[in-house]
Every structure is written in structure tokens, then in C-alpha cells.
N, C-alpha and C positions, 0 to 999 in steps of 0.2 A: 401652037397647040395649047400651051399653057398659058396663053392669053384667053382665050375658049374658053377652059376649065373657070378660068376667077371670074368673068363676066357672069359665068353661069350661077356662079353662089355670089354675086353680091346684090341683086334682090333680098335676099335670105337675110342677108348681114345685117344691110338695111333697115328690115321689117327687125328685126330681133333687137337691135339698136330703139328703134321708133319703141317697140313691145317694152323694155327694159325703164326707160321712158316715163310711160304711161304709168305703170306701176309703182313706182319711185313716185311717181305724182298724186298718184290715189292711194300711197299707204301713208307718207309721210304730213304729218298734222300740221292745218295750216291756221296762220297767226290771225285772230279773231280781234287784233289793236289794230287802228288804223294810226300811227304817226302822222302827228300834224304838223307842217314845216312851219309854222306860223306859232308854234309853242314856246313861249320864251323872248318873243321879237311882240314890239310895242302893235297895238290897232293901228290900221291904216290911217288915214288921215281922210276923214269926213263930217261932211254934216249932212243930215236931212231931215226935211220938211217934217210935220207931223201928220202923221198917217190919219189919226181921228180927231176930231174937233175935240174932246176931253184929256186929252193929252200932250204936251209938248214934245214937239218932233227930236232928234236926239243927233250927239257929234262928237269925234274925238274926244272934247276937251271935257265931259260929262264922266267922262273914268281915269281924270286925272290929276284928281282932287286930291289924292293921299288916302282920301276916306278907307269908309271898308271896301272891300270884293262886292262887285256885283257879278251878276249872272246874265249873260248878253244871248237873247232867244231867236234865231232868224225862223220864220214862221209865215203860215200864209192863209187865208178864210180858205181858199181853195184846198188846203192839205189837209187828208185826212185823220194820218198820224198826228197832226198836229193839234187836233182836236181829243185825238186819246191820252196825248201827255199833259192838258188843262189839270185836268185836276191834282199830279204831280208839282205842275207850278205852283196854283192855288196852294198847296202845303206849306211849298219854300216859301210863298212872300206871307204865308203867316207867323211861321217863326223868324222874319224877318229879313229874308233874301232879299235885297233889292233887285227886282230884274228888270229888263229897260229889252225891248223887239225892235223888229228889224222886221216892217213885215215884205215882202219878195213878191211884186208885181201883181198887188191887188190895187181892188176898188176901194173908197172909203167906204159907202154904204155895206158893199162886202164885209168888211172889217167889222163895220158898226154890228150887224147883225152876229157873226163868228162871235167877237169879246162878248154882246148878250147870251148869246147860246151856254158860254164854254169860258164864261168866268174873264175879266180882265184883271192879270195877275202884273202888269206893266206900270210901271211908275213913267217912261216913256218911252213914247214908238214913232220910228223913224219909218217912210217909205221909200223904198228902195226898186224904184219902178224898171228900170233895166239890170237890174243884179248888180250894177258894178261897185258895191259893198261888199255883198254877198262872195264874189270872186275875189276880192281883193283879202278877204279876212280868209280864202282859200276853202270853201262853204261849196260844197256838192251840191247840195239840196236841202231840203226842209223837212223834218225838222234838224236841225242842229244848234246847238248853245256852248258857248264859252263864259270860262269860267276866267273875269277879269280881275286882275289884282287893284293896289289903289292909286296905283304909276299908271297904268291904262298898258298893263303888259299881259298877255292870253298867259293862263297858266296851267289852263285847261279846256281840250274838246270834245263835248262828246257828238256823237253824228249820231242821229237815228234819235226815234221816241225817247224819253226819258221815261222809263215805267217803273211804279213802287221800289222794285226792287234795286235800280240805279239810286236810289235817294240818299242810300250812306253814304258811296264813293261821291257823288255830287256835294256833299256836306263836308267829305275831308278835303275837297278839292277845294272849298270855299274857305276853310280853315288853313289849308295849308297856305291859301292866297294871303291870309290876314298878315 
């Protein structure tokens, strides 16, 4: 009989358990940084072709110069956002950013048209025709940029558009690199 009884309230439990849950999940504020396992651990080891004829294609040994910090763009003519953070770049490589793309399973012609559109802010771009760059530097999607030191060590990533308002943190992330 008192087997009876607890079967019959542990639905109840259950759902209150699940309920308690749900709530805990929806109150509690969630972390807007994404952690990059890749921050602090050298670029992978690559080279690739150049993606436009005005440009030399790009490879490990290109951010391992001692130099300063560049700023490494994966980017693509197909990506939209990629196109709204142009003029962001454009700013850095006038005060002097070096940036160098990676661009993610495009066309040249594609390309060739994007950089006319939407500014070529790349000192060199690499094409990276099956991602396997892209994945290896631990790269979700496009747009995303790291921030390379002068050892060719990630010190920084940001995921998603770069917009105006990223442009300080992107600056001390380049400083902090030097």
C-alpha cells in the first residue's frame, strides 16, 4: 500500500524537480565570453595559397617574425556580417593594424568583387577552401579574428562582427599583444 502512495506522487516530484530547473535556468545570468581553447597555444601550422591575385596567400611562418601583433580575419564574400565589420577593419589598418584573412570556402572572382565592394583592409589572404584552417585555429564561423602576438601565439578572439564599439577592446588586445 505504501508502495501505491509514492508511485502516485512521484510524477509530482519529478515535474517540481524539472519546474525548479527551468527556473534556476531562466533566472540565473548567462556568460556572454566565449573561451577560446586556442588562447595562449601557438597557430596551427599552415600555409595557403593566395586567395586574389593582388595579394600573397599567407602561413604560419608569416606571424613569427617577432614583429608587432597582427590581427588575423577569417572572413568570406558570401558572409554578410562580414561585410558590416569592413569598415571597422578599414579603421585598424589605418592606424596601422596589420591584418592578414583567411578567407573560408570562396570563389576568387567572389572575393575579387567583396574586397571592391567593402574595402581590402588585408595585407595577405590565404584561401582556405575546406575550412581545415579555420577548424584547426577552433573558428565557428565568419566572421571571427584573432588577435596574434609577434611569436605567432593567439592572444586574442573575438567571434562575431567587429562593430565601432569593439574597436577599444580590439586595440588593447593588440597592445597587450606587443
Amino acid at each position: 500500500m505504501s508502495s501505491v502512495r509514492w508511485t502516485l506522487w512521484l510524477p509530482l516530484l519529478l515535474f517540481t524537480c524539472f519546474l525548479v530547473l527551468v527556473v534556476h535556468g531562466l533566472t540565473k545570468p548567462g556568460s556572454t565570453e566565449v573561451e577560446s581553447a586556442m588562447v595562449g597555444k601557438p597557430l596551427p601550422s599552415f600555409t595557403l595559397e593566395p586567395a586574389v591575385a593582388d595579394r600573397p596567400g599567407l602561413s604560419t611562418s608569416d606571424f613569427d617574425g617577432g614583429g608587432a601583433p597582427r590581427l588575423l580575419n577569417v572572413f568570406a564574400s558570401w558572409c554578410i556580417p562580414c561585410a558590416i565589420e569592413a569598415p571597422q577593419l578599414e579603421t585598424l589598418r589605418r592606424e596601422g593594424v596589420a591584418i592578414d584573412g583567411i578567407a573560408i570556402r570562396d570563389r576568387r572572382e567572389d572575393l575579387e568583387a567583396f574586397l571592391a565592394r567593402n574595402g581590402n583592409p588585408f595585407a595577405r589572404i590565404g584561401r582556405d577552401d575546406v575550412s581545415a584552417v579555420q577548424l584547426a585555429l577552433g573558428s565557428a564561423g565568419v566572421p571571427e579574428s584573432f588577435v596574434i602576438d609577434g611569436k605567432g601565439v593567439i592572444r586574442y578572439q573575438h567571434i562575431g562582427v567587429i562593430r565601432p564599439e569593439d574597436l577599444p577592446l580590439i586595440r588593447e588586445k593588440l597592445r597587450e599583444a606587443a
